[in-house]
C-alpha positions in Angstrom: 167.4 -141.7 230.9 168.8 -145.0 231.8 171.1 -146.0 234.3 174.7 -145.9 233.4 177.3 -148.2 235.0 179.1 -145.0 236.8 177.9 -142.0 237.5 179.1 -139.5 234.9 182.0 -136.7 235.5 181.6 -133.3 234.7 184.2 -130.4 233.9 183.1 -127.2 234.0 185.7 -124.7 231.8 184.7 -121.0 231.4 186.7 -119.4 228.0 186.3 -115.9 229.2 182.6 -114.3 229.8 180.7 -111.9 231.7 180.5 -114.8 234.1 176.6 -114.6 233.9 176.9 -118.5 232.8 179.0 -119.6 235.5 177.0 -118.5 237.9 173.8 -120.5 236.6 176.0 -123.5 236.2 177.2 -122.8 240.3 173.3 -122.7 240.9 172.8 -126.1 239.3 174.8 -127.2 242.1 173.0 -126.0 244.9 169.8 -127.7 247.4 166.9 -126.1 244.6 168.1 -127.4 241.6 170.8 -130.2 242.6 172.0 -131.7 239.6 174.1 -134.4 241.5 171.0 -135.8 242.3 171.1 -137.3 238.7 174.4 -138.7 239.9 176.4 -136.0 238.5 179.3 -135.3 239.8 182.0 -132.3 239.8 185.2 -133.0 238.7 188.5 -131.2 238.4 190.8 -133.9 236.3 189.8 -133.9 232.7 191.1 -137.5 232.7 187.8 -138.3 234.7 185.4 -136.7 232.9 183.1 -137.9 230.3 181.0 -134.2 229.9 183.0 -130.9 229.1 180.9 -128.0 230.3 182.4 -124.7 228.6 180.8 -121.4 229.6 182.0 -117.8 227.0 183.5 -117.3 224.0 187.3 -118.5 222.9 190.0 -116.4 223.1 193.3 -116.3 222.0 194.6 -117.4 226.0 192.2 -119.9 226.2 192.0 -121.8 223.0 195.0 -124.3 223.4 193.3 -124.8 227.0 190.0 -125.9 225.7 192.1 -127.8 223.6 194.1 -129.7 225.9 191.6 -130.3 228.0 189.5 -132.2 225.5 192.1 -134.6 224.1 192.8 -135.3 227.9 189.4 -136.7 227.9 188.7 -140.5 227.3 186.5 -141.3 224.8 183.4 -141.1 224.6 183.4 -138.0 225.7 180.7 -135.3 224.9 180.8 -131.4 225.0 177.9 -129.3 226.1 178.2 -125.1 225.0 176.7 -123.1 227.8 175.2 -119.6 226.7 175.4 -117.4 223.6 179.0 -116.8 223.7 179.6 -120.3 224.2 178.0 -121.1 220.9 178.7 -117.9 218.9 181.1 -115.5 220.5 177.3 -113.6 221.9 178.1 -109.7 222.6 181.8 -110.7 222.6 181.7 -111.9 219.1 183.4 -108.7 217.4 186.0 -108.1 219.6 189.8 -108.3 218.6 190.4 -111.0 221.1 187.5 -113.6 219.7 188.0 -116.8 217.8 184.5 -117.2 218.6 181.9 -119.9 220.4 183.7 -123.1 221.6 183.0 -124.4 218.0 186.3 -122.7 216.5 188.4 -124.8 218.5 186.7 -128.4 219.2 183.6 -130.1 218.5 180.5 -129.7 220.2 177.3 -131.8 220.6 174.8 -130.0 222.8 174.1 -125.8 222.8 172.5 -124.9 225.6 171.1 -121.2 224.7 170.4 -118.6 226.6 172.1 -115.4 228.2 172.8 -115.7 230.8 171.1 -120.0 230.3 169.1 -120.4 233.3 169.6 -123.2 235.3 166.9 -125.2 234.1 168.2 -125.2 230.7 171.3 -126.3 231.8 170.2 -128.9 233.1 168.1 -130.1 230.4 171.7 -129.8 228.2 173.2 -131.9 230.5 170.3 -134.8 230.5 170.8 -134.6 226.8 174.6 -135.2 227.3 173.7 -138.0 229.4 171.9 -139.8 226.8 173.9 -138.8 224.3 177.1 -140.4 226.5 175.0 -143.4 226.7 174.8 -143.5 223.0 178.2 -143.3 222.6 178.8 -145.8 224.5 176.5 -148.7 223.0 178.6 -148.0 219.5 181.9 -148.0 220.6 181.2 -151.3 222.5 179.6 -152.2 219.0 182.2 -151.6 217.7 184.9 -153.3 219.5 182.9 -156.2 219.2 182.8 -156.1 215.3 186.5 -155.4 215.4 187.3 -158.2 218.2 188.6 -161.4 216.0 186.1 -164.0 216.4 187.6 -167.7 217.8 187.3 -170.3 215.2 186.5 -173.7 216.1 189.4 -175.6 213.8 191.7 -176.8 215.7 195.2 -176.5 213.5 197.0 -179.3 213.0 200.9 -179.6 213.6 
């Protein structure tokens, strides 16, 4: 993992779940597993986040939400899928209410598995997303560069 030139914002968004998965993500937070040690931190405002951490399935309610929040993101921006019903809908999958996991709606780059996904594999979802962000990063700077018009050395004559 390298070192990033802020410490990276997370969001944490639950569709609608048994709440098994927010629960491990809360643990992540406390003195035994203490992901802000990675310098992780919490954040409310989808405008300062670069990591979108949804936990259960997408609903009807909750699918212009999840929406919303993610185009309130700057790029890059990356979205990790906490749990089965996260990535598939899980137990809730064939109920009338149920678009389905979080990839019905937006995309997503890392699945954490798991039900309920214990903290440790949360946390290893979220070091992925870390490197992943970093990755991100590196090609849309590449890419601004390649786009940037580069200064010619003629000097135009009136």
């Amino acid at each position: 993992m390298n070192l990033f030139r802020k410490s990276p914002w997370i969001i944490h968004y639950d569709g609608a779940s048994c709440n098994g998965c927010d629960i491990e993500v809360l643990a992540c937070l406390t003195p035994r597993y203490d992901v802000e040690r990675l310098g992780i931190i919490n954040t409310g405002n989808p405008k300062h986040a670069d990591i979108l951490l949804i936990t259960g399935y997408i609903n009807e309610q909750s699918q212009p939400v999840v929406r919303t929040i993610y185009e309130q993101m700057p790029d890059p921006k990356v979205v990790v899928a906490v749990g089965i019903c996260a990535s598939s809908g899980g137990i809730f999958r064939d109920c009338y209410n149920t678009k389905g996991g979080v990839d019905s709606t937006i995309p997503v780059d890392i699945y954490v598995p798991g039900c309920a996904a214990r903290p440790e594999s949360i946390m290893d979802g979220v070091v992925q997303a870390l490197d992943l962000l970093e990755r991100k990063r590196k090609e849309k700077k590449t890419r601004r560069r390649a786009i940037a018009p580069t200064p010619t050395s003629e000097v135009p004559t009136p």
